[in-house]
N, CA, C and O atoms as a GROMACS GRO file, in nm:
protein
  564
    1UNK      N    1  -8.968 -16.570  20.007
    1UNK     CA    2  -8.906 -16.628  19.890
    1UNK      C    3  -8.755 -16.626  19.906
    1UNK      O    4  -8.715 -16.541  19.986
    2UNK      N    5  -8.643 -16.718  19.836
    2UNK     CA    6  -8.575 -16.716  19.867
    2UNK      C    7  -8.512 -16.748  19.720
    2UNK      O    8  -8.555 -16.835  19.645
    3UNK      N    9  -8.379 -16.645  19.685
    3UNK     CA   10  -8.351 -16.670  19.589
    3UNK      C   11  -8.164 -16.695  19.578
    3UNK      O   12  -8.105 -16.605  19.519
    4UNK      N   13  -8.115 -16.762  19.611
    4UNK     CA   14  -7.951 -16.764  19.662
    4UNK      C   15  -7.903 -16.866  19.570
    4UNK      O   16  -7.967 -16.966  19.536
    5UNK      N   17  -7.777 -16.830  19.530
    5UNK     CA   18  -7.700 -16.918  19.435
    5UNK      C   19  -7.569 -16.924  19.488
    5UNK      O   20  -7.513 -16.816  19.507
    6UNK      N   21  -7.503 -17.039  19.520
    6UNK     CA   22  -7.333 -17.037  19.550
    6UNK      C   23  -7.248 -17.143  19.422
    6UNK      O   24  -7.259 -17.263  19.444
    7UNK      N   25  -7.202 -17.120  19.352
    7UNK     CA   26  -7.110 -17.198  19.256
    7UNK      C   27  -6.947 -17.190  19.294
    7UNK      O   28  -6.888 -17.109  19.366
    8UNK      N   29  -6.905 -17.287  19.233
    8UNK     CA   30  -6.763 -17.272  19.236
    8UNK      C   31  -6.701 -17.358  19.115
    8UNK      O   32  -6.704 -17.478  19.088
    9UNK      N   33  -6.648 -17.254  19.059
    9UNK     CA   34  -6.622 -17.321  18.899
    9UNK      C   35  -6.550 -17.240  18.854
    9UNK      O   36  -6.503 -17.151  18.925
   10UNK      N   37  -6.517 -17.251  18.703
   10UNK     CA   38  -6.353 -17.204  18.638
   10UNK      C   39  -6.414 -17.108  18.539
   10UNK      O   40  -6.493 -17.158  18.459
   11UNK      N   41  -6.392 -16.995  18.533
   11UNK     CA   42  -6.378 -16.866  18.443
   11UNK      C   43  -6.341 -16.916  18.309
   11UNK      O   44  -6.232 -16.971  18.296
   12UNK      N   45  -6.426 -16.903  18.204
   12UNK     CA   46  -6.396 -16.962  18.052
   12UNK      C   47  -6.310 -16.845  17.973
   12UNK      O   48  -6.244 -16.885  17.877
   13UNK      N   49  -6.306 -16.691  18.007
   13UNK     CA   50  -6.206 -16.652  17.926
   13UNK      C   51  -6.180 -16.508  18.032
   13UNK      O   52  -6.246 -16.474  18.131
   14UNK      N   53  -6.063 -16.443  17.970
   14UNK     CA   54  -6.024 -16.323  18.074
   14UNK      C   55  -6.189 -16.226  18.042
   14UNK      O   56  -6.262 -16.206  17.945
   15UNK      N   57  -6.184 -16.182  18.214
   15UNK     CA   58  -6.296 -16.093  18.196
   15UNK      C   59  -6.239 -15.973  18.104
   15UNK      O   60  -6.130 -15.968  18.046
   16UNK      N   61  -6.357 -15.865  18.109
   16UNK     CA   62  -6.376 -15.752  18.059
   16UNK      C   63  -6.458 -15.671  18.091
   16UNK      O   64  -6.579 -15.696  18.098
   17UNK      N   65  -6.401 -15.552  18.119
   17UNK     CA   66  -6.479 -15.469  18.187
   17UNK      C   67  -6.550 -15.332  18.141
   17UNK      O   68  -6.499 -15.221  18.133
   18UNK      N   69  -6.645 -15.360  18.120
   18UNK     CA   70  -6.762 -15.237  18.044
   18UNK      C   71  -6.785 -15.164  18.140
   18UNK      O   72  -6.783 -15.221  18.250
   19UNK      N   73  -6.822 -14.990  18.137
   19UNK     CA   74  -6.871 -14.922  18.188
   19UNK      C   75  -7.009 -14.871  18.184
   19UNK      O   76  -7.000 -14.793  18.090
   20UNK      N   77  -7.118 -14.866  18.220
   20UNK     CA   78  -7.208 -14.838  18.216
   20UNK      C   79  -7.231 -14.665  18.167
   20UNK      O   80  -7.140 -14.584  18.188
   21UNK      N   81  -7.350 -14.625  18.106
   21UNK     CA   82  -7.336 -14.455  18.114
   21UNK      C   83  -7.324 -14.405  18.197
   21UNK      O   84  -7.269 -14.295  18.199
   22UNK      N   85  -7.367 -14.460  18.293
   22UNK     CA   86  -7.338 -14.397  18.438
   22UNK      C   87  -7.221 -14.399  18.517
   22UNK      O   88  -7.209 -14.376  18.637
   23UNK      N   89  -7.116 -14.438  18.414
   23UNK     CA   90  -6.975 -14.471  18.490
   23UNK      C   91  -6.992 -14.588  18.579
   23UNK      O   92  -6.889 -14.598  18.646
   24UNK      N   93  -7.072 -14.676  18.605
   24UNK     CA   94  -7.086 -14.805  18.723
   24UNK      C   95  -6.945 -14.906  18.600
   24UNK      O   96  -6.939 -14.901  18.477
   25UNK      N   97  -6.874 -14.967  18.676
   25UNK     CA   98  -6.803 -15.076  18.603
   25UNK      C   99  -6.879 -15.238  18.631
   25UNK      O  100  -6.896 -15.290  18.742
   26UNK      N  101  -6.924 -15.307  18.473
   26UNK     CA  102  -6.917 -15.394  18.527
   26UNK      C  103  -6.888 -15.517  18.422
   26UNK      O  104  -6.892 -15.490  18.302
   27UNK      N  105  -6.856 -15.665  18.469
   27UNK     CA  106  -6.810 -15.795  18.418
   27UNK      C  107  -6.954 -15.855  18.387
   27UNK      O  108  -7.060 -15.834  18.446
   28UNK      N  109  -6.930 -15.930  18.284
   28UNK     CA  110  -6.963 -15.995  18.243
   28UNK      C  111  -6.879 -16.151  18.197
   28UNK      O  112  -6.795 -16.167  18.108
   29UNK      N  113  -6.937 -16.255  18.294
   29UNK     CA  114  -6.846 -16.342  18.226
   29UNK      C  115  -6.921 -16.508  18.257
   29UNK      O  116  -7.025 -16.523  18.322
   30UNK      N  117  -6.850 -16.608  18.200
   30UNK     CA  118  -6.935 -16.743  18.189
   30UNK      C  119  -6.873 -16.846  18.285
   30UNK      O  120  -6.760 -16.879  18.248
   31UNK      N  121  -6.904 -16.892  18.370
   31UNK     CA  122  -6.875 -16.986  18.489
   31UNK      C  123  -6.869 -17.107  18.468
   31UNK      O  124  -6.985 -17.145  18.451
   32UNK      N  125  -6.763 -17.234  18.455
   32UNK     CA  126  -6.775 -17.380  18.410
   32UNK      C  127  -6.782 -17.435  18.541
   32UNK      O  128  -6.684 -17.420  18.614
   33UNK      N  129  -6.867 -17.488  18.578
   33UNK     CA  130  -6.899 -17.538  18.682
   33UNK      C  131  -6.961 -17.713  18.644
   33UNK      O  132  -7.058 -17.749  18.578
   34UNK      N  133  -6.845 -17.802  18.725
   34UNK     CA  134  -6.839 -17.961  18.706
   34UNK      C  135  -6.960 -18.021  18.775
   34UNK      O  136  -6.988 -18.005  18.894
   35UNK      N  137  -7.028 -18.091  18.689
   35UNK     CA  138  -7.165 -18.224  18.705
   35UNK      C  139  -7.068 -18.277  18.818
   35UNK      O  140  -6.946 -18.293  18.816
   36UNK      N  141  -7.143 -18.294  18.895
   36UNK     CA  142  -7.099 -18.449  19.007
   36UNK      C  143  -7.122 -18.575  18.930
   36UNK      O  144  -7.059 -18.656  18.999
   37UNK      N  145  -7.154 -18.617  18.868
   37UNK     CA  146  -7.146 -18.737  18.788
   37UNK      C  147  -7.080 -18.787  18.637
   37UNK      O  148  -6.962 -18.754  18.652
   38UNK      N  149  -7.084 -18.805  18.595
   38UNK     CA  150  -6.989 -18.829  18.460
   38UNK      C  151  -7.080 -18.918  18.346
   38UNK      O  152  -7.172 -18.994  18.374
   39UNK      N  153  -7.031 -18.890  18.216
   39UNK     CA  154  -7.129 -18.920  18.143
   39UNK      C  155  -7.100 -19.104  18.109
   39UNK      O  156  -7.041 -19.176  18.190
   40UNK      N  157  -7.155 -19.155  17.976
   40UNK     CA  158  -7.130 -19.278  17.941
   40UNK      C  159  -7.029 -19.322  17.947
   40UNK      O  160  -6.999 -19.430  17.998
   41UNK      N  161  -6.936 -19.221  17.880
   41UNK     CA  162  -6.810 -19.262  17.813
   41UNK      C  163  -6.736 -19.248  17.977
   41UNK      O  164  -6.686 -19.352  18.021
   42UNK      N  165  -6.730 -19.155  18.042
   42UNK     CA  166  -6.674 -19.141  18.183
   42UNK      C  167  -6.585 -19.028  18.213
   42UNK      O  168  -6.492 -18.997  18.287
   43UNK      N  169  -6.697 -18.958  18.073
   43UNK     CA  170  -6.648 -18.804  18.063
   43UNK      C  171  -6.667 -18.681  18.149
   43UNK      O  172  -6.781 -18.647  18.118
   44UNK      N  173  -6.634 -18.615  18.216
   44UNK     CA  174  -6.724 -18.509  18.343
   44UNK      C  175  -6.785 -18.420  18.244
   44UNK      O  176  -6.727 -18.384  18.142
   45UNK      N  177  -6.936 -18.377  18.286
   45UNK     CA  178  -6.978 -18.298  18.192
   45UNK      C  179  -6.997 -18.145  18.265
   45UNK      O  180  -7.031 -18.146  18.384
   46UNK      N  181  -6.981 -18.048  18.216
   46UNK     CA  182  -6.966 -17.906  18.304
   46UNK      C  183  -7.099 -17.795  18.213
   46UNK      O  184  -7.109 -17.780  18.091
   47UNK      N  185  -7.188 -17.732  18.323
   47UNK     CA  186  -7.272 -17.625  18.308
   47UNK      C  187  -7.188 -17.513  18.257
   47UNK      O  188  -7.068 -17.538  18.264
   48UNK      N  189  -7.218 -17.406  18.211
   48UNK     CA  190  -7.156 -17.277  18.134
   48UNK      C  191  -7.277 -17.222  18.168
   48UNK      O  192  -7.385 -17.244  18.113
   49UNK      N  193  -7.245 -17.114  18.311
   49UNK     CA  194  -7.366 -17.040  18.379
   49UNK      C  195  -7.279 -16.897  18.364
   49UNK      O  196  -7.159 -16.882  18.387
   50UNK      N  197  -7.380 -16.792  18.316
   50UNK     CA  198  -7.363 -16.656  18.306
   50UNK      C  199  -7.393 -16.601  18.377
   50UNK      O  200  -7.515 -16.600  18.397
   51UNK      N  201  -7.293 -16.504  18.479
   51UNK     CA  202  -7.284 -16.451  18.569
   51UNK      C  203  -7.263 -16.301  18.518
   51UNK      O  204  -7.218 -16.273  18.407
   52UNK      N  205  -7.302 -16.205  18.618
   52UNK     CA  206  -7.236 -16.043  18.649
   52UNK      C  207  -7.219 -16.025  18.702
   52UNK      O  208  -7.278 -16.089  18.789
   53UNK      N  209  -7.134 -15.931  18.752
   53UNK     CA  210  -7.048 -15.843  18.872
   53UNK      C  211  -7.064 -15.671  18.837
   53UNK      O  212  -7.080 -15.608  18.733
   54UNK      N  213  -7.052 -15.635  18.973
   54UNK     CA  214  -7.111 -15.481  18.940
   54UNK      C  215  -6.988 -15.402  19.025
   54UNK      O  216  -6.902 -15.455  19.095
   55UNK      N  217  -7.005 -15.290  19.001
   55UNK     CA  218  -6.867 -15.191  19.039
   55UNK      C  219  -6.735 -15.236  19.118
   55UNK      O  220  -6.666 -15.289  19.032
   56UNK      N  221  -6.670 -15.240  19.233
   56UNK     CA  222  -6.548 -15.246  19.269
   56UNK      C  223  -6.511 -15.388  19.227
   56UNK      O  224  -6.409 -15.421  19.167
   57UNK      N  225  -6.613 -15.468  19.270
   57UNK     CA  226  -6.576 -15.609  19.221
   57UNK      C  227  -6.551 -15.651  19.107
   57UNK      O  228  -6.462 -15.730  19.076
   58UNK      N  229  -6.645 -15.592  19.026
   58UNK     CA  230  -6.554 -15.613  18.881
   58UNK      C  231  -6.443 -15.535  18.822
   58UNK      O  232  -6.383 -15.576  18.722
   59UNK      N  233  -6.411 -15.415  18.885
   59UNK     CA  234  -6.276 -15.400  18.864
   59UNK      C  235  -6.150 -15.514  18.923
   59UNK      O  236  -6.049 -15.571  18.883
   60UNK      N  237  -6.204 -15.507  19.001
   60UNK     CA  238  -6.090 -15.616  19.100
   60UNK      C  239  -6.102 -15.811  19.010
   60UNK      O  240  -6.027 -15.908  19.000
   61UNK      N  241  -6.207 -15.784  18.976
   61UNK     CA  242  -6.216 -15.928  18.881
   61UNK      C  243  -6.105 -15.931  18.802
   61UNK      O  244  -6.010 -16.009  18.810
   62UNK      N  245  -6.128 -15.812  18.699
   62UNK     CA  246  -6.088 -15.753  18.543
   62UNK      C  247  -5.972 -15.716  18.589
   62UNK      O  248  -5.921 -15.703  18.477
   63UNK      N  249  -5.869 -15.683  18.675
   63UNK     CA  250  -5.737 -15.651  18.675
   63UNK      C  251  -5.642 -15.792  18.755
   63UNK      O  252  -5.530 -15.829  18.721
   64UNK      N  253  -5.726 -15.851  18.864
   64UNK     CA  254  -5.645 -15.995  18.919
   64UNK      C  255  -5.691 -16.136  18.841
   64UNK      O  256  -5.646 -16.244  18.877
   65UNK      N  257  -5.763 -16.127  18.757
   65UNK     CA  258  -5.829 -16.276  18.719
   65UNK      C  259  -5.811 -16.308  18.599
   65UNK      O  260  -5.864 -16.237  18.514
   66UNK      N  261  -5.745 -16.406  18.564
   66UNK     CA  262  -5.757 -16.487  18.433
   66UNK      C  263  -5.799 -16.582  18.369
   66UNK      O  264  -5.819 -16.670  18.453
   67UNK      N  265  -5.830 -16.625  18.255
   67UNK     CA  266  -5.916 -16.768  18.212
   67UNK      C  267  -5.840 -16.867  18.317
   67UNK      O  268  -5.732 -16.881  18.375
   68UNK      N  269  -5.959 -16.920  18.305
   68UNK     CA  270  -5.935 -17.080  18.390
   68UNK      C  271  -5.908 -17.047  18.577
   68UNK      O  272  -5.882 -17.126  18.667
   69UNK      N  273  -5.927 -16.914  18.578
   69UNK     CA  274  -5.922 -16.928  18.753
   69UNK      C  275  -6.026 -16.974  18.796
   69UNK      O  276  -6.133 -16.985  18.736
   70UNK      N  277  -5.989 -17.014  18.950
   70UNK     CA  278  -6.106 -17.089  19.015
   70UNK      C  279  -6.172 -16.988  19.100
   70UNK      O  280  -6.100 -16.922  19.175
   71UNK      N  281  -6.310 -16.964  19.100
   71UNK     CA  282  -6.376 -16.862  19.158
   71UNK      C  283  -6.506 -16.936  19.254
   71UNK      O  284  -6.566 -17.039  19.221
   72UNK      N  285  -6.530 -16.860  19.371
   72UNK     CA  286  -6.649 -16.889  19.416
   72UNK      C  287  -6.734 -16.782  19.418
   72UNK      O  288  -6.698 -16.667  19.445
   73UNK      N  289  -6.841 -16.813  19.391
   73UNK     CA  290  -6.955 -16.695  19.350
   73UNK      C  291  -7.061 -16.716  19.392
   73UNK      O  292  -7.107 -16.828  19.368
   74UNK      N  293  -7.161 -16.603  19.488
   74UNK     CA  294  -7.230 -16.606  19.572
   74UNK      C  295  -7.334 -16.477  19.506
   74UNK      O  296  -7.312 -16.362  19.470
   75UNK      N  297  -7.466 -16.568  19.512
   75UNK     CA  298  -7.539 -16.468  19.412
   75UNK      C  299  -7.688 -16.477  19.410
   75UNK      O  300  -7.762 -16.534  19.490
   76UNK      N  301  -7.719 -16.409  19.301
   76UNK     CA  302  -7.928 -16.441  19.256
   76UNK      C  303  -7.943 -16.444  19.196
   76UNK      O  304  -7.878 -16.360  19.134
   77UNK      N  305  -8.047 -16.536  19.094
   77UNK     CA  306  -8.040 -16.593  18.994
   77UNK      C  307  -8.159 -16.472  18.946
   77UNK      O  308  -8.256 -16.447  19.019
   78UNK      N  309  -8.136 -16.397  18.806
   78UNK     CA  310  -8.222 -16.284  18.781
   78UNK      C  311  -8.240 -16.306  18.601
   78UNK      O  312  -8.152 -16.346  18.525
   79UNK      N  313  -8.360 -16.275  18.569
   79UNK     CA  314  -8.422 -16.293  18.414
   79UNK      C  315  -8.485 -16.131  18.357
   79UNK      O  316  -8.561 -16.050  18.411
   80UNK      N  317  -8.418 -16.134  18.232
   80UNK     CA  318  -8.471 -16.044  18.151
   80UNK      C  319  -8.444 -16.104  18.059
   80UNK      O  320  -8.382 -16.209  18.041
   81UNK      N  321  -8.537 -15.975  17.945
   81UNK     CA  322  -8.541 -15.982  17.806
   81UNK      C  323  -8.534 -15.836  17.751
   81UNK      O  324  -8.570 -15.734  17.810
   82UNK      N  325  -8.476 -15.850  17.615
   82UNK     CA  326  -8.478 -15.751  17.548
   82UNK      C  327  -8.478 -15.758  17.377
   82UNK      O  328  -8.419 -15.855  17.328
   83UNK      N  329  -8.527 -15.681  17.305
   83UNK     CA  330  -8.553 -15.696  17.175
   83UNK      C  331  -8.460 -15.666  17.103
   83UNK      O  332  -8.410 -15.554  17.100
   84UNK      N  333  -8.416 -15.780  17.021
   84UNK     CA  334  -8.343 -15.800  16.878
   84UNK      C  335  -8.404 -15.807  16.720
   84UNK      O  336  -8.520 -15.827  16.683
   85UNK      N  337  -8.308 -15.788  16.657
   85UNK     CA  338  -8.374 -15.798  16.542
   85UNK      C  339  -8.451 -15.899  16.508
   85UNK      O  340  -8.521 -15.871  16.410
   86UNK      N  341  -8.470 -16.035  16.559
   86UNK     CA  342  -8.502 -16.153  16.545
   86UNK      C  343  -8.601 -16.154  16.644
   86UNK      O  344  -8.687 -16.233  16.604
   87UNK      N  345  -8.626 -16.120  16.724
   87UNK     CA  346  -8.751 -16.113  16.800
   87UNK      C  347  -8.708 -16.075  16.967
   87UNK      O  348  -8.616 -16.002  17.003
   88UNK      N  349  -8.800 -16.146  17.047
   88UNK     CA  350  -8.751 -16.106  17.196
   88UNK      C  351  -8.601 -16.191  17.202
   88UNK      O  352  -8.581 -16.251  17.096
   89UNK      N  353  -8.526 -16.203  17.271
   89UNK     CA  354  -8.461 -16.207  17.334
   89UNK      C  355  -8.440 -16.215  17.522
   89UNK      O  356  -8.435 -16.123  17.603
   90UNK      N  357  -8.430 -16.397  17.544
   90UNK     CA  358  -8.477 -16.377  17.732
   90UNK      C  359  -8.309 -16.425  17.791
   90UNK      O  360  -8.236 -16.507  17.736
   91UNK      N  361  -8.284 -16.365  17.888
   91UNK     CA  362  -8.185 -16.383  17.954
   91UNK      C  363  -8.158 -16.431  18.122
   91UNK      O  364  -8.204 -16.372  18.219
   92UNK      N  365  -8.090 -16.524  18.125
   92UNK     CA  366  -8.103 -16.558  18.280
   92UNK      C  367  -7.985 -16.584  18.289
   92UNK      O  368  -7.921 -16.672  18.231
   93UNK      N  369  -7.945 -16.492  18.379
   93UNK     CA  370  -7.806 -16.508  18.447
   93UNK      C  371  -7.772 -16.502  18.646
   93UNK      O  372  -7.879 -16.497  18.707
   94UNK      N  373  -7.675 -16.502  18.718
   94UNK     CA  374  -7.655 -16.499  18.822
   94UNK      C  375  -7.592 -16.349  18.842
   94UNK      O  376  -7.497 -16.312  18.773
   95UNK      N  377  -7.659 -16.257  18.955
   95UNK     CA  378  -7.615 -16.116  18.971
   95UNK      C  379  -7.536 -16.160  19.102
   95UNK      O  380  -7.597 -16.191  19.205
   96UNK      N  381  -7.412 -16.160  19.095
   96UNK     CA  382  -7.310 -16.187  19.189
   96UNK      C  383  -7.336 -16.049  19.321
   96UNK      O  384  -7.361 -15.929  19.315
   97UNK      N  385  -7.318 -16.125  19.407
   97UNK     CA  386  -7.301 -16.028  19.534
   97UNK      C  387  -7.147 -15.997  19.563
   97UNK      O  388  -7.085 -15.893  19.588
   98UNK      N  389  -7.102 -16.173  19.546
   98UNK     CA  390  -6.970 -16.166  19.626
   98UNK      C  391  -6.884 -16.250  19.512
   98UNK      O  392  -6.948 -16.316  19.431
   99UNK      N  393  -6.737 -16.249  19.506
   99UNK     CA  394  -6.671 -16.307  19.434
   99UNK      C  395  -6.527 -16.377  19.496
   99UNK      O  396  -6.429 -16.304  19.479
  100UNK      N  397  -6.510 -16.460  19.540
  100UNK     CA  398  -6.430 -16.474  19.539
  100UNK      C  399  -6.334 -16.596  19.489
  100UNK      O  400  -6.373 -16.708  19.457
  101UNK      N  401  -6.151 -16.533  19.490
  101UNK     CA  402  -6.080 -16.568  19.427
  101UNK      C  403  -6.006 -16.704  19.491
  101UNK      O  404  -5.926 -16.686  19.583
  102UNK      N  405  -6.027 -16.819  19.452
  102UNK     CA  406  -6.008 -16.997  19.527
  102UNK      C  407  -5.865 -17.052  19.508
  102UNK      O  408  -5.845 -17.170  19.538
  103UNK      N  409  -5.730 -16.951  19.443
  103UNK     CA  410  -5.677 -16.992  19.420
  103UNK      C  411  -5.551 -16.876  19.433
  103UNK      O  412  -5.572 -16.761  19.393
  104UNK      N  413  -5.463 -16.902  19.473
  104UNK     CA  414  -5.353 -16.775  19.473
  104UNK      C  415  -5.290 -16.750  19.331
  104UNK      O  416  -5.286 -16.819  19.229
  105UNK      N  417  -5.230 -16.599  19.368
  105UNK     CA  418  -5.176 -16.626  19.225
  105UNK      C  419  -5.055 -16.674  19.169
  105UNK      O  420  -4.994 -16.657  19.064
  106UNK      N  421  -5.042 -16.734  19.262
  106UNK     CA  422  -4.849 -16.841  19.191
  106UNK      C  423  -4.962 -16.955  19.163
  106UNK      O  424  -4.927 -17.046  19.088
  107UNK      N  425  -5.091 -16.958  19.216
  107UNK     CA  426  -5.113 -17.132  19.137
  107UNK      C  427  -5.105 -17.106  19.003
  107UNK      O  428  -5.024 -17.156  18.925
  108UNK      N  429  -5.194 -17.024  18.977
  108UNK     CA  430  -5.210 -17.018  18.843
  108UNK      C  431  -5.081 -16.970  18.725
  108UNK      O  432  -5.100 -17.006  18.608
  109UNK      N  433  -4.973 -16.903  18.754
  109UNK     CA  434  -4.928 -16.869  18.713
  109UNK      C  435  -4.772 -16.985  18.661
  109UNK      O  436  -4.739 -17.079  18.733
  110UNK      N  437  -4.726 -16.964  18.578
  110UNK     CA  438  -4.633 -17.012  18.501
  110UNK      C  439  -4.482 -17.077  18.600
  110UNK      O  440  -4.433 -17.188  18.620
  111UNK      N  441  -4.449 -16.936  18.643
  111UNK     CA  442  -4.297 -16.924  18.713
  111UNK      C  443  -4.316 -17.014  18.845
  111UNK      O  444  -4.418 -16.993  18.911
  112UNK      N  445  -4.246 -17.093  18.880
  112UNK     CA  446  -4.255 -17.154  19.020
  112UNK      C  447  -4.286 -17.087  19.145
  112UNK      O  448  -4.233 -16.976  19.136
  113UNK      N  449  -4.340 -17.096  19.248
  113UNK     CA  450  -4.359 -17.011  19.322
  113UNK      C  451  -4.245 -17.048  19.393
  113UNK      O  452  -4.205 -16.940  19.436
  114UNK      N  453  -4.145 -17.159  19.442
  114UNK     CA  454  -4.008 -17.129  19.492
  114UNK      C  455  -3.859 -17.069  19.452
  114UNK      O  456  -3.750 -17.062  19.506
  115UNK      N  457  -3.907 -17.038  19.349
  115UNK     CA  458  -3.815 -16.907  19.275
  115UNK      C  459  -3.847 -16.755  19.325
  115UNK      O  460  -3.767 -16.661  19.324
  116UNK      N  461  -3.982 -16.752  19.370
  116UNK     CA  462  -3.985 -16.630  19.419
  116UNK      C  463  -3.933 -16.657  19.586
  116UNK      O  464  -3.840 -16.578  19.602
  117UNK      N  465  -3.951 -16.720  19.691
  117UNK     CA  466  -3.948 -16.724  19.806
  117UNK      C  467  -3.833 -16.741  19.826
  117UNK      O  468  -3.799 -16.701  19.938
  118UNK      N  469  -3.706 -16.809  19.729
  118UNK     CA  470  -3.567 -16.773  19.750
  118UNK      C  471  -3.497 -16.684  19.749
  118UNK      O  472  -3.403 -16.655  19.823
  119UNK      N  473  -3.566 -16.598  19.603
  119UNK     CA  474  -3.541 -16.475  19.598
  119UNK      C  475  -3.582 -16.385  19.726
  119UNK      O  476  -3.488 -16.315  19.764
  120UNK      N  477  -3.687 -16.373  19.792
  120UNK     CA  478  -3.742 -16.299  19.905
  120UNK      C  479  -3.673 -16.365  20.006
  120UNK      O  480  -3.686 -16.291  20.104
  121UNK      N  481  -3.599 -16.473  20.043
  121UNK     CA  482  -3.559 -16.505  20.182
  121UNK      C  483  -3.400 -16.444  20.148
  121UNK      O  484  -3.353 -16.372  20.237
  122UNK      N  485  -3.315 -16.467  20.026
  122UNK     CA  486  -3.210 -16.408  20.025
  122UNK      C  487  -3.189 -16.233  20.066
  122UNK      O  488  -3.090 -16.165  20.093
  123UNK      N  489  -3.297 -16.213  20.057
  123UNK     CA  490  -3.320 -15.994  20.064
  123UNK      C  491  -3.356 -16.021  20.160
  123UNK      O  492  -3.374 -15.911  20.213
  124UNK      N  493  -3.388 -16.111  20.245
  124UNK     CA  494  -3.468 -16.041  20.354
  124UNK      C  495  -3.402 -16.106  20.503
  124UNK      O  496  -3.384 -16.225  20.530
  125UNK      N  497  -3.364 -15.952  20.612
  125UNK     CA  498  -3.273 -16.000  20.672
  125UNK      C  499  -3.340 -16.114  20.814
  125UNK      O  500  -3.291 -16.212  20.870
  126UNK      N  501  -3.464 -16.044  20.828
  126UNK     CA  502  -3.586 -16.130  20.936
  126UNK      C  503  -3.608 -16.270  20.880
  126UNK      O  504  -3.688 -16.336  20.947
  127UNK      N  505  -3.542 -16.348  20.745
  127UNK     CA  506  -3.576 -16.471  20.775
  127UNK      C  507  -3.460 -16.566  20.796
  127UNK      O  508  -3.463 -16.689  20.781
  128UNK      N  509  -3.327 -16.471  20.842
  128UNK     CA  510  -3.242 -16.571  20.896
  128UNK      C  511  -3.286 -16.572  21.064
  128UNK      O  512  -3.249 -16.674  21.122
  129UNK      N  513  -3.330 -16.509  21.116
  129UNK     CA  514  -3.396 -16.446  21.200
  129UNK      C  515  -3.480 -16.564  21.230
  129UNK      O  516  -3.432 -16.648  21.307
  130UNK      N  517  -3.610 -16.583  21.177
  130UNK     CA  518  -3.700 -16.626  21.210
  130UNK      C  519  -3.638 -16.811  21.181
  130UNK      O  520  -3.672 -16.891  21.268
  131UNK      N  521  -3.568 -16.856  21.082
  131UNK     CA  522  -3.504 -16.989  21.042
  131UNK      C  523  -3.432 -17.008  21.197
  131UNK      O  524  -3.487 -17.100  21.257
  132UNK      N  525  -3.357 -16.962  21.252
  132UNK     CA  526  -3.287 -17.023  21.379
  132UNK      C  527  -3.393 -16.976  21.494
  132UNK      O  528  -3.360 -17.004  21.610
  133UNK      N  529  -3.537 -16.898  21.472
  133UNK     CA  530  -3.543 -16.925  21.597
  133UNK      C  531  -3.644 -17.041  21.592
  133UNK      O  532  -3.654 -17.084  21.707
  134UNK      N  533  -3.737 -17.121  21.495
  134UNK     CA  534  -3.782 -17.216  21.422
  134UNK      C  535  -3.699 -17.366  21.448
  134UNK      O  536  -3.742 -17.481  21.444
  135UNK      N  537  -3.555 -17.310  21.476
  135UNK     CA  538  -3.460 -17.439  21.509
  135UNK      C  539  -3.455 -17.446  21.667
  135UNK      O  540  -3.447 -17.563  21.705
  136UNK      N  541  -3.458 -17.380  21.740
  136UNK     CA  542  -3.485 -17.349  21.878
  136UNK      C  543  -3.551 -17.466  21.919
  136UNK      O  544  -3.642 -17.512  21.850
  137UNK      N  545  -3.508 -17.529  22.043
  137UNK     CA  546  -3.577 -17.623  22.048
  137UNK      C  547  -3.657 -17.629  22.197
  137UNK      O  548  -3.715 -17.730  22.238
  138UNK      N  549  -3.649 -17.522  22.256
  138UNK     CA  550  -3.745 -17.464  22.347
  138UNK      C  551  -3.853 -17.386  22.349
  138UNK      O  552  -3.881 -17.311  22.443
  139UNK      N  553  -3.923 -17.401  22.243
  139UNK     CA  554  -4.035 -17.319  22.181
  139UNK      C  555  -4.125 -17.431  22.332
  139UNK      O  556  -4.111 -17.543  22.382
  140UNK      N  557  -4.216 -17.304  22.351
  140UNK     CA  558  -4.324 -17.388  22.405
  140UNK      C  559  -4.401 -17.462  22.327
  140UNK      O  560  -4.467 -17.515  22.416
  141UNK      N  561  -4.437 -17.498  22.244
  141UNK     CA  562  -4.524 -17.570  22.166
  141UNK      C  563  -4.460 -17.752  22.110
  141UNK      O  564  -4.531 -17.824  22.039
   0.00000   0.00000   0.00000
């Protein structure tokens, strides 16, 4: 039998990270992942698949990741149920193996990322260094 899931889609809100009684950390969070096709109007329509993450990885989710990052997620698709006041209760979500992060973090973020690299080439004395030998015009290559 074979049970494997790979998505790649956008995080709908900042994770959060619960601890189990057992001290295990883990995420819980909802995956927007885009239809290849588009609807009447020529609207893209997107799945909202519920995923988990279990100990280091969901720390590392829950402290680098924010709504709307782009994630790839590598996983198994797993079902339970449990009882509510309203009756059973069935659940099917994706138990992530692997997570990873599709996007650096200057994409996502606000500040330009060439505000930082000016700042870092002005401090730093190896990239006048590395700029003239880049101008060199005997590089083997």
């Amino acid at each position: 039998m074979i049970n494997r899931v790979i998505l790649v889609g956008r995080i709908t809100k900042d994770p959060e990270m619960k601890s189990t009684q057992s001290n295990i950390a883990v995420v819980s969070f909802t995956l927007a992942v885009n239809r290849q096709f588009t609807d009447q109007s020529g609207e893209r329509q997107a799945d909202f698949i519920q995923c988990v993450v279990w100990r280091k990885q969901a720390e590392n989710l829950a402290r680098y990741v924010k709504k709307g990052a782009l994630l790839g997620v590598e996983g198994r698709i797993q079902t339970r149920t449990y009882e509510a006041d309203n009756g059973t209760r069935y659940v099917t979500e994706v138990v992530c193996d692997t997570v990873q992060f599709l996007e650096s973090k200057g994409d996502t973020e606000d500040e330009p990322i060439s505000n930082v690299e000016d700042n870092t080439a002005d401090n730093d004395e190896f990239y006048e260094t590395s700029k003239q030998l880049a101008a060199e015009e005997d590089l083997p290559f």
